[in-house]
C-alpha positions as CSV (number, residue, x, y, z in Angstrom):
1,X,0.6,-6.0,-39.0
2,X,-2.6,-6.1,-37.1
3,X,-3.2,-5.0,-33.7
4,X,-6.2,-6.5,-31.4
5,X,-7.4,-7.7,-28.6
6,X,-7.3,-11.1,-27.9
7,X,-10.3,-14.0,-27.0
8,X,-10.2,-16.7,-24.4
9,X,-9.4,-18.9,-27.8
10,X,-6.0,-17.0,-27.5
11,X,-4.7,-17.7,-24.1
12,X,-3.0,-20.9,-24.6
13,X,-0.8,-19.0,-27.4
14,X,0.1,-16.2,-25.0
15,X,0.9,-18.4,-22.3
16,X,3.2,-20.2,-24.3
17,X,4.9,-16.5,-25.3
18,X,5.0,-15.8,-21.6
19,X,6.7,-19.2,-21.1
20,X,9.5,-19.0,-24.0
21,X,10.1,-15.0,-23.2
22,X,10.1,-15.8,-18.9
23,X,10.5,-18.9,-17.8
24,X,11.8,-22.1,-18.6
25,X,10.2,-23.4,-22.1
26,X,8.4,-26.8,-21.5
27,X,6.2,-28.8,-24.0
28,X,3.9,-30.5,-21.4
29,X,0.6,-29.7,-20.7
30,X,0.3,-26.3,-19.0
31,X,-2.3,-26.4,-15.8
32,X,-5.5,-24.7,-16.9
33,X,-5.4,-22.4,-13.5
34,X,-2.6,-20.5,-15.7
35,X,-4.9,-19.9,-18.4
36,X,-7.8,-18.6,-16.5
37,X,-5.1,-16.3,-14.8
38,X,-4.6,-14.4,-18.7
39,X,-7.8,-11.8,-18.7
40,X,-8.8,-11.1,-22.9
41,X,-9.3,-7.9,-21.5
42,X,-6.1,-7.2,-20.9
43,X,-4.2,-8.2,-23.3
44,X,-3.6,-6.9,-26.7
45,X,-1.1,-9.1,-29.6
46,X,0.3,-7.9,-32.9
47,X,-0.2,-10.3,-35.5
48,X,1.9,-11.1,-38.8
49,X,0.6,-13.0,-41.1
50,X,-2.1,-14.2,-39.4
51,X,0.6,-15.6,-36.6
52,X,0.4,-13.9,-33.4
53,X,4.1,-12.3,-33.4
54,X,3.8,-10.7,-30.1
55,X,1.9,-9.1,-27.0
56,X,1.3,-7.1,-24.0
57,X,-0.7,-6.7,-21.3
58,X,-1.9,-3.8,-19.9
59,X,-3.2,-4.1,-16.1
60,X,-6.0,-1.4,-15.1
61,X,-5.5,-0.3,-11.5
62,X,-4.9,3.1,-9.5
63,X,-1.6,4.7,-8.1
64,X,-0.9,7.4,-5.7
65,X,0.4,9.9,-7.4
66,X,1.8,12.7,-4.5
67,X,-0.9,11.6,-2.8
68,X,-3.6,11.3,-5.0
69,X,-5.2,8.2,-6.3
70,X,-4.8,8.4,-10.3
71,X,-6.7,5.8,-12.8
72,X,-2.9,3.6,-14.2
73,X,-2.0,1.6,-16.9
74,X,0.5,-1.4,-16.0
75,X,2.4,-2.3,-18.7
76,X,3.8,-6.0,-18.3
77,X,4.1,-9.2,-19.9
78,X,6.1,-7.8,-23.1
79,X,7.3,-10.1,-25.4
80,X,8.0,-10.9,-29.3
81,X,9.2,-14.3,-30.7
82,X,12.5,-13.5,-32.0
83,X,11.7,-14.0,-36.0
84,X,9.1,-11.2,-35.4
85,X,11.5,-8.5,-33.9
86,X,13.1,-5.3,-35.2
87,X,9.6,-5.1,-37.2
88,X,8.2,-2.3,-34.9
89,X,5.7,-4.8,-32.7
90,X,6.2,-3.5,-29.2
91,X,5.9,0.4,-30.8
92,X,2.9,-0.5,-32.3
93,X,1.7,-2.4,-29.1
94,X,2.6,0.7,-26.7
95,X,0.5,3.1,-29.3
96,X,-2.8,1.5,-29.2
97,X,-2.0,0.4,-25.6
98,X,-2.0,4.5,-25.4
99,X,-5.3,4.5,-27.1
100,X,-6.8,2.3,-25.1
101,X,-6.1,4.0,-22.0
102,X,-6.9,7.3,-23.0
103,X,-10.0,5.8,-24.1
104,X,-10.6,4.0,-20.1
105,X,-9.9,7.5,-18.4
106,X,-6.8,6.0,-17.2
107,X,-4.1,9.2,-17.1
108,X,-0.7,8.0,-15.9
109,X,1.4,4.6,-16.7
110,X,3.8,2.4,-15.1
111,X,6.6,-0.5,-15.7
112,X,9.5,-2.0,-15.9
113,X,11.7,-1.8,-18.8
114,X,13.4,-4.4,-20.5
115,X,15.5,-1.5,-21.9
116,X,14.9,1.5,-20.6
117,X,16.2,3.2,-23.5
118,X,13.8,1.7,-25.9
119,X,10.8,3.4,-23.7
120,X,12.3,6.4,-23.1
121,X,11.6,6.7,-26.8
122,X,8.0,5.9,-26.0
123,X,8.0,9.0,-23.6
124,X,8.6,7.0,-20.4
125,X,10.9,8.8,-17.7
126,X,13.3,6.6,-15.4
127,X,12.3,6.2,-12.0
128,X,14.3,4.3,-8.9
129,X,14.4,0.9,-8.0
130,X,13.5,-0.5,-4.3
131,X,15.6,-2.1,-2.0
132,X,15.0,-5.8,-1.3
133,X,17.1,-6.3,2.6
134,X,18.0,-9.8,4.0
135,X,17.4,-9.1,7.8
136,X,18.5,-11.8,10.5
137,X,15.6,-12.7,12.4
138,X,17.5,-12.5,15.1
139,X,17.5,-8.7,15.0
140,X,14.0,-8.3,15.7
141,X,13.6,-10.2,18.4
142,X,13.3,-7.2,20.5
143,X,9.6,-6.9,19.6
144,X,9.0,-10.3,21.3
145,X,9.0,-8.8,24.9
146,X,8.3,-4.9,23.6
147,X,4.6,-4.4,24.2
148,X,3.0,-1.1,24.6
149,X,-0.5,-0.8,25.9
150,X,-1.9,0.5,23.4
151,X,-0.7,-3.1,21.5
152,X,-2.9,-5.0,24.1
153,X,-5.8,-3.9,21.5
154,X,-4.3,-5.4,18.5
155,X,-4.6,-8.8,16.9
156,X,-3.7,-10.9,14.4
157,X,-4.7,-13.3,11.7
158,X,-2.7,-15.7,9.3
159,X,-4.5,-16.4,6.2
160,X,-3.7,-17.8,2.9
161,X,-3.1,-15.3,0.8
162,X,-5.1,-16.2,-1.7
163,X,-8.5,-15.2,0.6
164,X,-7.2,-11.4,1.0
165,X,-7.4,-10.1,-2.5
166,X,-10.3,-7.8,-1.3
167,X,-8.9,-6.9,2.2
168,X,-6.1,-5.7,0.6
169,X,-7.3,-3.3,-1.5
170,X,-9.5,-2.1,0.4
171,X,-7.3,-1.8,3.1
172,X,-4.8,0.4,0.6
173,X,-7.5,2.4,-0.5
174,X,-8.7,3.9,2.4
175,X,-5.5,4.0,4.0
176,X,-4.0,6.2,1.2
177,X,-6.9,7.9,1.6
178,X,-6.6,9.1,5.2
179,X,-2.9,9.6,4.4
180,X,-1.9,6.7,7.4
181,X,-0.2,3.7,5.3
182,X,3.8,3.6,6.3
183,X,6.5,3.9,5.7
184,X,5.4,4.7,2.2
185,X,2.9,7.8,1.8
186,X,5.2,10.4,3.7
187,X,5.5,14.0,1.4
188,X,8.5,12.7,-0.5
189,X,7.4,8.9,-1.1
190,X,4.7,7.9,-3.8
191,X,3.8,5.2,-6.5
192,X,2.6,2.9,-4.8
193,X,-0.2,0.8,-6.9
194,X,-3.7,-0.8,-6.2
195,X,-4.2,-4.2,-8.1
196,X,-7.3,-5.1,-9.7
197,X,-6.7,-8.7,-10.4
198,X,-9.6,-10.9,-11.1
199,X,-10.1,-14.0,-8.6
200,X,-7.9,-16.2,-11.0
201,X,-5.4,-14.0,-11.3
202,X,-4.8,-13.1,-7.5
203,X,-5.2,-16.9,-7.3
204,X,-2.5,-17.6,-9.3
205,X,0.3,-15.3,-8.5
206,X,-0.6,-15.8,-4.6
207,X,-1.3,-19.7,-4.2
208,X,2.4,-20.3,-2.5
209,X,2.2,-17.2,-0.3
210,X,0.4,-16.3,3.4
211,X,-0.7,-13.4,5.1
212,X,-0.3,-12.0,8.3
213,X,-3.3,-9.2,9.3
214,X,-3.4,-7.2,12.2
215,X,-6.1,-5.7,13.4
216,X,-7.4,-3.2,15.9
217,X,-11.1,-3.2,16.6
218,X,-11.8,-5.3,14.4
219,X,-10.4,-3.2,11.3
220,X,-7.1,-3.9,9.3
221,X,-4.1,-2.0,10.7
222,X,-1.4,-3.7,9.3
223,X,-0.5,-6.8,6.4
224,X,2.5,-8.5,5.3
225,X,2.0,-10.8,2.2
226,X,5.1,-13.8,2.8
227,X,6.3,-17.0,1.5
228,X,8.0,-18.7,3.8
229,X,10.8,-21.9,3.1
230,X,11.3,-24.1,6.3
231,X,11.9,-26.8,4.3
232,X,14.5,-29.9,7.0
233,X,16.5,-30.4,4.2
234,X,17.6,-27.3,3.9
235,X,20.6,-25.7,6.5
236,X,19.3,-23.3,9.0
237,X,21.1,-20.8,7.5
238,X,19.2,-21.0,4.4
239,X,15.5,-21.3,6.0
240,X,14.0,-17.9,5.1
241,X,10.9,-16.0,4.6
242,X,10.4,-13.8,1.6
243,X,8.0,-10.8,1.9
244,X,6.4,-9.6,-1.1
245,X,4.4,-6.6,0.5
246,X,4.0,-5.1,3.4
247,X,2.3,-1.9,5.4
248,X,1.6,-0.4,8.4
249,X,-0.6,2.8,9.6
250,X,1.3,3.0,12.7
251,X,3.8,2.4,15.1
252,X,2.2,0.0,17.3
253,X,0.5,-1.9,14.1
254,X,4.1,-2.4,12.9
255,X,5.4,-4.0,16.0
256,X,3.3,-6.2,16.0
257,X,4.0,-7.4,12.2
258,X,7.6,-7.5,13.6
259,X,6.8,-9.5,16.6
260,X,5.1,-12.3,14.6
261,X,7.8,-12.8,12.2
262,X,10.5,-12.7,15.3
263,X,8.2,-15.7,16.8
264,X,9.9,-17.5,13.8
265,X,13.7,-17.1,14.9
266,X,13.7,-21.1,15.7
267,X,12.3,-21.9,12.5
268,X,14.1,-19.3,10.2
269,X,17.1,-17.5,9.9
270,X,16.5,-14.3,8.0
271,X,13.5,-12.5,6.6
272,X,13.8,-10.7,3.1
273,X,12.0,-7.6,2.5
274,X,10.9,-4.8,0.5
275,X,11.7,-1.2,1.4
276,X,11.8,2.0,-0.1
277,X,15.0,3.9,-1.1
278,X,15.0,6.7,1.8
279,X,14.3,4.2,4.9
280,X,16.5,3.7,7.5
281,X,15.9,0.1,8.2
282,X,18.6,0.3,11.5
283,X,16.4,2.3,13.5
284,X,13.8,-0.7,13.0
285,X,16.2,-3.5,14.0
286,X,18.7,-4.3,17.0
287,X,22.4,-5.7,16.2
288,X,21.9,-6.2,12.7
289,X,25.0,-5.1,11.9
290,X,26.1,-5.4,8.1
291,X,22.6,-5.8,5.9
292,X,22.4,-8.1,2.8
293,X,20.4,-6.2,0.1
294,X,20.0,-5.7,-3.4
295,X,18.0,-2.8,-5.9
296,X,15.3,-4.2,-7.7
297,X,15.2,-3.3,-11.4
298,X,14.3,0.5,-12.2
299,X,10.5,1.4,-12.7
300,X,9.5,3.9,-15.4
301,X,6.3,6.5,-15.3
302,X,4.5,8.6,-18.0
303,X,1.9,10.7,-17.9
304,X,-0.7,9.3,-20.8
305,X,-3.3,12.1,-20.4
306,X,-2.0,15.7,-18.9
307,X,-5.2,16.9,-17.9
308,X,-6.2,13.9,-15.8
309,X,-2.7,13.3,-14.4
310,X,-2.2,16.7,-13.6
311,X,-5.5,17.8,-11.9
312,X,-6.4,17.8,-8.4
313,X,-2.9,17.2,-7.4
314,X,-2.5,18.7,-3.9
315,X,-0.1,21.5,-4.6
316,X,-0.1,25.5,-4.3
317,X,1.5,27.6,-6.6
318,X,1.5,30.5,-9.3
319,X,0.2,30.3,-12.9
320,X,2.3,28.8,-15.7
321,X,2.2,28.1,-19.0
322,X,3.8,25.6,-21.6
323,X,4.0,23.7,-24.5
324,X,4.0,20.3,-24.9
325,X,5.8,17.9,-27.2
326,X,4.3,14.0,-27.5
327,X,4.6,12.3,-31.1
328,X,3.1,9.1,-29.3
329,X,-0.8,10.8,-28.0
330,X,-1.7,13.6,-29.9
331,X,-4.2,14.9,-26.8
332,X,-1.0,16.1,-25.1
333,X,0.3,17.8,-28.2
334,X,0.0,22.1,-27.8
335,X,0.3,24.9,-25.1
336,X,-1.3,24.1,-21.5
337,X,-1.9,26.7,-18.5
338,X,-1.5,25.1,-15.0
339,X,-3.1,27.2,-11.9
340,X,-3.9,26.4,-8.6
341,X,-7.3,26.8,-6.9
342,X,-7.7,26.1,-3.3
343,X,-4.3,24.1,-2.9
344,X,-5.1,21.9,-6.4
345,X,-3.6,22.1,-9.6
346,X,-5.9,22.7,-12.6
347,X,-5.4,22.5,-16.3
348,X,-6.5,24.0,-18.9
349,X,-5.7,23.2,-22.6
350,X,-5.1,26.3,-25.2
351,X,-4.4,26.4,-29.0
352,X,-1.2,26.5,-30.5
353,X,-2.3,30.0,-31.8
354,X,-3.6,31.6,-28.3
355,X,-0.3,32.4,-26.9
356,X,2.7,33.6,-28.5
357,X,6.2,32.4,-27.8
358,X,6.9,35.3,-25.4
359,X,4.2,34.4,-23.3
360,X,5.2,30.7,-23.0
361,X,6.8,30.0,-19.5
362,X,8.9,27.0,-21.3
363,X,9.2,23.6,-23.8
364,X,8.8,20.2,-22.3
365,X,9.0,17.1,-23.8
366,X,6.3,14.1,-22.6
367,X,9.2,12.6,-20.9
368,X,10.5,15.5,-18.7
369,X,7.0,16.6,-17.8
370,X,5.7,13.3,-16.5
371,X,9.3,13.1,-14.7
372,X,8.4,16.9,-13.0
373,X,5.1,15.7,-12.2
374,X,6.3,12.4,-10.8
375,X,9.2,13.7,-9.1
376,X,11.4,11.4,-10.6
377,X,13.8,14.3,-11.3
378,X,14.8,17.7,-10.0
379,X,14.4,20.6,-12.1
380,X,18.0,21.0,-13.2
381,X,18.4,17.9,-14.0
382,X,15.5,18.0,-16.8
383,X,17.1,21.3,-17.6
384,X,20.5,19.6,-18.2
385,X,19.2,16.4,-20.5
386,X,17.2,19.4,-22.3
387,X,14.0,17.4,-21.3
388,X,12.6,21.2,-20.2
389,X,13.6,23.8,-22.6
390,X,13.8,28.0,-23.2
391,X,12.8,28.4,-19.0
392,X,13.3,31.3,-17.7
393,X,15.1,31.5,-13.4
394,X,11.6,32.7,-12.5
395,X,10.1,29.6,-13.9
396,X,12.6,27.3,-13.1
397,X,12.2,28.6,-9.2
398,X,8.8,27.8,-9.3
399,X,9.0,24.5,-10.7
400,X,11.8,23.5,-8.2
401,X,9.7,24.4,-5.2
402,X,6.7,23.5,-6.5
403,X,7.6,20.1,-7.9
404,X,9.8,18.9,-5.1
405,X,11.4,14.7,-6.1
406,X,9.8,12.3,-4.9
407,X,10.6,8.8,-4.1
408,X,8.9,5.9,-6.6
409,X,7.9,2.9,-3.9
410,X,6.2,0.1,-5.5
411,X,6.8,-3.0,-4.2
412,X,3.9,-4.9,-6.6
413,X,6.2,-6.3,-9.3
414,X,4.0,-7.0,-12.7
């Protein structure tokens, strides 16, 4: 088996292994914007034979990570034609996939499993899913005659979606930044992701969709991402529009998003969204009454590097020390001291021969530290599933108030 990188030579064949693992296999003539959407630099195949047998693709962008933008590696587009599987493809994907992001600076990974089991072997810890809520449209239609003053200031913009690739991001960075974006960057809600798609790829994935931009003096205070579906042959009841993303920094900002979707109630009937786990979606709406909704499929984390995931993470607590297990990156492999200096977490690596057992606060595998650090889990939990082993109650205090869970909200599906 070889393991590479692919060239722009390749892209038909991993198109085609998107199409027969994804989506309805056709024979015709795929539209070249598709091609241009795969990035060589993203993708890496395992070959058989000289036959590419399988790929992945491994997306370089940044996540907040209890508040703190970390370099990431999104794992997606996984497949294998099925006379190449059980021959240890994907495992040897996911290893040089580790490589490769160790090698980038990237620290801390990301997806959604296929099986969660399988990449819980790879060292990945479970995460939540997201809630995806059908809301009649009718139960916004409050913010049509509620406007604040302070609203007088705001506008708003509807642009394709395929022109905001750059407002977006920038608009995510510095509003994690300044710690304003809602409902998502509160103390016990995290994850969320910064793309870094090309023009192509934005392109592609975004050439049905619109956007809606608010803004207050000028700057962005607010975006929704949508599709909507008005279509006359379809019943009223079925009209809908389908938000992929959305964000607010405040109050006012978010009214407004809410009052241009309710302008729709004679076109539409309900409005799907995403929204994290702990939200209380009622206190947005009037007479809802009984929500439709549905859990998207889990996510997974993993910390790839320790060091890089770990430090500068805005957190205060006493000294600690532990030993690592990962069979998959050897960097994490041995006994690490974590400190605090000025309300951030520092690291710093030891040999396996600098601390006796005695002095080792306790055992964790690759799996249970990246769910403490991620807050995936609480402490007992990892305890239980012997993810975190020999702790002592001193410890295992610390660790529970230091590492409080925290909710995964990612609404970016890859």
């Amino acid at each position: 088996m070889k393991i590479r990188k692919i060239d722009k030579n390749d892209r038909l064949e991993i198109l085609k292994g998107d199409l027969y693992a994804y989506s309805r296999w056709t024979n015709q003539d795929l539209p070249r914007s598709q091609l241009t959407a795969i990035n060589p630099d993203d993708v890496l195949v395992a070959e058989i034979d000289g036959e590419i047998a399988a790929a992945l693709q491994c997306f370089h962008w940044q996540q907040s990570v209890r508040g703190i933008l970390k370099p990431m590696g999104g794992i997606g587009g996984v497949w294998t034609y099925p006379e190449y599987r059980n021959q240890g493809c994907v495992t040897a994907l996911m290893k040089s996939a580790f490589l490769e992001m160790r090698m980038q600076g990237i620290c801390v990974s990301m997806l959604t499993p296929f099986k969660a089991s399988f990449y819980e072997s790879l060292g990945y810890a479970i995460a939540n899913a997201n809630y995806e809520v059908n809301i009649p449209v009718a139960a916004l239609s409050t913010y049509l005659t509620k406007k604040s003053s302070s609203q007088t200031n705001l506008s708003c913009d509807r642009l394709p979606a395929t022109e905001v690739r750059d407002i977006l991001s920038n608009f995510l960075y510095e509003s994690l930044r300044s710690q304003t974006l809602h409902p998502h960057t509160h103390a016990h809600n995290h994850g969320l992701a910064i793309t870094n798609f090309n023009y192509d790829q934005w392109w592609h994935l975004h050439r049905n969709k619109l956007c809606v931009l608010v803004k207050r003096d000028h700057q962005p205070v607010a975006l929704a991402i949508y599709a909507i579906d008005s279509s006359g042959n379809l019943p009223f009841s079925d009209r809908h529009i389908e938000i992929s993303s959305i964000f607010w920094t405040d109050l006012e900002s978010r009214d407004r998003l809410f009052s241009f979707f309710a302008s729709h109630r004679d076109q539409i009937h309900s409005i799907k969204m995403p929204v994290p786990l702990d939200a209380n979606i009622h206190t947005w709406l009037r007479d809802a009454g009984r929500l439709q909704s549905s859990m998207t499929d889990p996510w997974m984390v993993r910390i790839v590097d320790i060091v890089g995931a770990v430090n500068g993470l805005p957190i205060d607590c006493e000294p600690f020390t532990f030993a690592l297990s990962d069979s998959h990156c050897s960097w994490n492999e041995g006994i690490f001291r974590i400190s605090s200096h000025r309300g951030q977490l520092a690291v710093k690596r030891y040999g396996n021969g600098d601390f006796s057992n005695l002095a080792i606060d306790f055992r964790a595998t690759i799996a249970g530290l990246s769910a403490l650090v991620y807050g995936t889990q609480a402490i007992d939990e990892l305890v239980h599933k012997q993810l975190i082993t020999d702790i002592d109650s001193n410890t295992y205090e610390l660790l529970k108030n230091t590492f409080v869970p925290c909710v995964i909200y990612n609404p970016f599906k890859f």
